[in-house]
C-alpha positions in Angstrom: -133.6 -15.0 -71.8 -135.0 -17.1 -68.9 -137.6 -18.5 -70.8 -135.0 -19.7 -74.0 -132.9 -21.6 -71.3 -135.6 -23.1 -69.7 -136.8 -25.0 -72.9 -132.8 -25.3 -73.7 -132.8 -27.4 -70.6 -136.2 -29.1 -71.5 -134.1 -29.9 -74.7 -131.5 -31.3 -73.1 -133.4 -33.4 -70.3 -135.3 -35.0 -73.5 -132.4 -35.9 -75.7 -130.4 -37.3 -72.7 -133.6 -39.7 -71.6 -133.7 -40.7 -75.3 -130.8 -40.5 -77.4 -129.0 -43.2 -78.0 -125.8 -41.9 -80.3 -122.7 -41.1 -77.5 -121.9 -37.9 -79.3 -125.3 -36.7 -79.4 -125.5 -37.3 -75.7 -122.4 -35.0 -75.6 -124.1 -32.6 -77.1 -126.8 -32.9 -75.1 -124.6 -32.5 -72.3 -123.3 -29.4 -73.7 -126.5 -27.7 -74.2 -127.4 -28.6 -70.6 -124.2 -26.9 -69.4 -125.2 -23.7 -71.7 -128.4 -23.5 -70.2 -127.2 -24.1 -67.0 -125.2 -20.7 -66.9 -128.0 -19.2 -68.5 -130.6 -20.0 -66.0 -127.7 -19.5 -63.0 -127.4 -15.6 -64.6 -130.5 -15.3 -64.6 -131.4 -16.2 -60.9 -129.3 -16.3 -57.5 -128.1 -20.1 -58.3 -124.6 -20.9 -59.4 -124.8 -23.5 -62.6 -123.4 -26.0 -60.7 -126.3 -25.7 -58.3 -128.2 -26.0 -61.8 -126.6 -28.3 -63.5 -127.5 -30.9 -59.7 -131.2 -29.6 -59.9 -131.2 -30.4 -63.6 -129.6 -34.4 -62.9 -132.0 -34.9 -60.9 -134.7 -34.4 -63.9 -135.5 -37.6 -65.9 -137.9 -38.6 -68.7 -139.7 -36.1 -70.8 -139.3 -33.0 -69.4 -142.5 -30.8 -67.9 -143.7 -28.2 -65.5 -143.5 -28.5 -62.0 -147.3 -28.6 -59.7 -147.7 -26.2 -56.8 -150.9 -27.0 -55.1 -153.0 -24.1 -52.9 -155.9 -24.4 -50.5 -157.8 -21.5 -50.9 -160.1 -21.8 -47.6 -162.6 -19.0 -46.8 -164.9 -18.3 -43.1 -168.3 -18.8 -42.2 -169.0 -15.9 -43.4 -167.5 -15.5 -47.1 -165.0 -12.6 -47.3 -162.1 -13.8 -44.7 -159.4 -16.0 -46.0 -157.0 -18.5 -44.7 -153.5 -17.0 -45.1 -150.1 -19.0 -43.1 -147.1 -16.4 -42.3 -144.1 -17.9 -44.2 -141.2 -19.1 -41.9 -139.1 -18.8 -45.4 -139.9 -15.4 -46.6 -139.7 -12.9 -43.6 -142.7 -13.8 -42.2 -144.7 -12.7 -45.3 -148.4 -14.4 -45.8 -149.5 -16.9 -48.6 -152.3 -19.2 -49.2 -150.9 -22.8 -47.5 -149.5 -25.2 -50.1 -146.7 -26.4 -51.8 -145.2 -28.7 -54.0 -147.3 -31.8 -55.0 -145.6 -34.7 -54.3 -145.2 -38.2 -56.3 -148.0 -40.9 -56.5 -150.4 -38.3 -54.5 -153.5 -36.8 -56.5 -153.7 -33.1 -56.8 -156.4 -33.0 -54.1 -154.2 -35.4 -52.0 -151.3 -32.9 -51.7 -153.3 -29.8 -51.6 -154.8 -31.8 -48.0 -151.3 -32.8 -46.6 -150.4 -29.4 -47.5 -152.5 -27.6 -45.9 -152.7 -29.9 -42.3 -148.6 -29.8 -42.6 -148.2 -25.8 -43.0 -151.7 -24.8 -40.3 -153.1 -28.0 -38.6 -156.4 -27.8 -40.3 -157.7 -31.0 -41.7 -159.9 -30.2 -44.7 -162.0 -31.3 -47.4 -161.6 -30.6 -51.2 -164.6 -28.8 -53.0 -163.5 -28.2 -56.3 -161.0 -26.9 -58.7 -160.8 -23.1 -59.0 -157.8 -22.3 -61.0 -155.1 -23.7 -63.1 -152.3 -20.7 -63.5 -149.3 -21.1 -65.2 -147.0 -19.0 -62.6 -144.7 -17.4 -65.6 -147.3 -15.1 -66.8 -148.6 -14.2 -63.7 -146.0 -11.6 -62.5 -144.4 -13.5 -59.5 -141.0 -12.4 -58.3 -138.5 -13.8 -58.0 -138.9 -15.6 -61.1 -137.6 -19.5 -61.2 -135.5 -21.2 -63.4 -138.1 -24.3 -63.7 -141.6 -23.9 -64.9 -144.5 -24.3 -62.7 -148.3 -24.5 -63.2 -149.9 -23.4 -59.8 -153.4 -25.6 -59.2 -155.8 -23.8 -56.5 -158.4 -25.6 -54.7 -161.2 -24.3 -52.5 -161.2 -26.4 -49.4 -163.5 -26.9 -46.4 -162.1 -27.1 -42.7 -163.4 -30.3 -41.2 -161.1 -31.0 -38.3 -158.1 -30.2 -36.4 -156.8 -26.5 -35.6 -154.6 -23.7 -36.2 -150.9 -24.9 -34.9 -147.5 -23.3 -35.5 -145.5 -25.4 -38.2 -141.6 -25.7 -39.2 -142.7 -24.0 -42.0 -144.8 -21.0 -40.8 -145.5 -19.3 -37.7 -149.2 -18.9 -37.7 -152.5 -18.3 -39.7 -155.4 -16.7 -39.5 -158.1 -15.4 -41.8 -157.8 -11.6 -43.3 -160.1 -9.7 -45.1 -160.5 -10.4 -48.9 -160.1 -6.9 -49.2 -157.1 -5.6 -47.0 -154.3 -8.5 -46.9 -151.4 -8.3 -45.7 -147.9 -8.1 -46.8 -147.8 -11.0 -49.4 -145.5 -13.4 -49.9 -145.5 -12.7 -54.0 -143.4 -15.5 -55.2 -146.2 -17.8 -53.9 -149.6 -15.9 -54.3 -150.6 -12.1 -55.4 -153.8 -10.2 -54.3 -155.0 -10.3 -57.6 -155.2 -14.1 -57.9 -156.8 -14.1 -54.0 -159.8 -11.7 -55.4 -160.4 -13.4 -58.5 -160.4 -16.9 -56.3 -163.0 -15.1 -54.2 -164.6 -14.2 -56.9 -165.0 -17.8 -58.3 -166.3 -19.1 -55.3 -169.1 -16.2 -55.0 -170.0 -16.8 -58.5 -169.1 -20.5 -59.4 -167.7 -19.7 -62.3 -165.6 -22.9 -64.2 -162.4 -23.0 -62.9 -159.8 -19.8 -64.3 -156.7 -21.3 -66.8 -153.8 -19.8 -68.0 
């Protein structure tokens, strides 16, 4: 069901940028409102929480790009985890969203120096996920590819942020409490494993 409203909103976004009839923008409209109370039903949103996400939206519509740093120690098998101020002080690789007229690499720095302090540089590409069919929970109303990076500290240090409370390296193998809507163990061992074996980046 989530999936059907999502592409009826993609539907809608895409005739509203582009039609030109007034009754077929109506329609449009409607089908935006449908999928509105779909996607609210679906989540914890109400559909006019939706329907001011969705207005927002222009052009052709496409997935949303979380960015990760995925930053391992000296020695290999510790990795950089941030406790999340937002989700009960649960742990997740540090990024976010990318942002507008940044590259990929670009955000996944900011992110990382805005969430833990550390100033880092980009190595390479280890994953492109698409986070539907990767078990997260909760599940969004909005699609989202999740891009992962394997960084290098170069500078600063670990601070206390507005939006987490501290990092620290953990074992590859015994993490902490997760914070799953963001990252799962299995993606953190199969990102280990890329950067042991330097494999092509993961897709899908």
């Amino acid at each position: 069901m989530l999936s059907i409203a999502r592409e009826l909103e993609a539907l809608a976004q895409v005739g509203l940028t582009f039609a030109r009839d007034p009754y077929d923008q109506e329609r449009y409209a409607r089908v935006r409102e449908l999928a509105a109370a779909m996607l609210a039903a679906q989540s914890n949103l109400q559909p006019a929480q939706v329907l001011r996400w969705a207005a927002a939206e222009f052009g052709y519509a496409t997935p949303k790009v979380d960015v990760r740093g995925f930053i391992l120690d000296d020695g290999g098998d510790r990795v950089l985890l941030i406790r999340e101020n937002a989700d009960e002080g649960r742990w997740t690789l540090p990024g976010g969203w990318a942002e507008v007229n940044e590259t990929p690499s670009g955000s996944v720095v900011r992110e990382v120096l805005e969430e833990c302090g550390y100033e880092v540089r980009v190595g390479r590409l280890l994953a492109v996920l698409d986070r539907e069919h990767q078990g997260h929970v909760p599940r969004f109303p909005y699609h989202v590819y999740k891009l992962f990076f394997h960084c290098e500290i170069v500078g600063g240090q670990a601070t206390a942020t507005r939006e987490s409370s501290e990092s620290a390296f953990h074992p590859v193998d015994r993490l902490p409490e997760l914070s799953v809507g963001r990252v799962l163990p299995e993606q953190i061992r199969r990102l280990h494993a890329a950067v042991r074996s330097g494999e092509p980046a993961l897709f899908d």
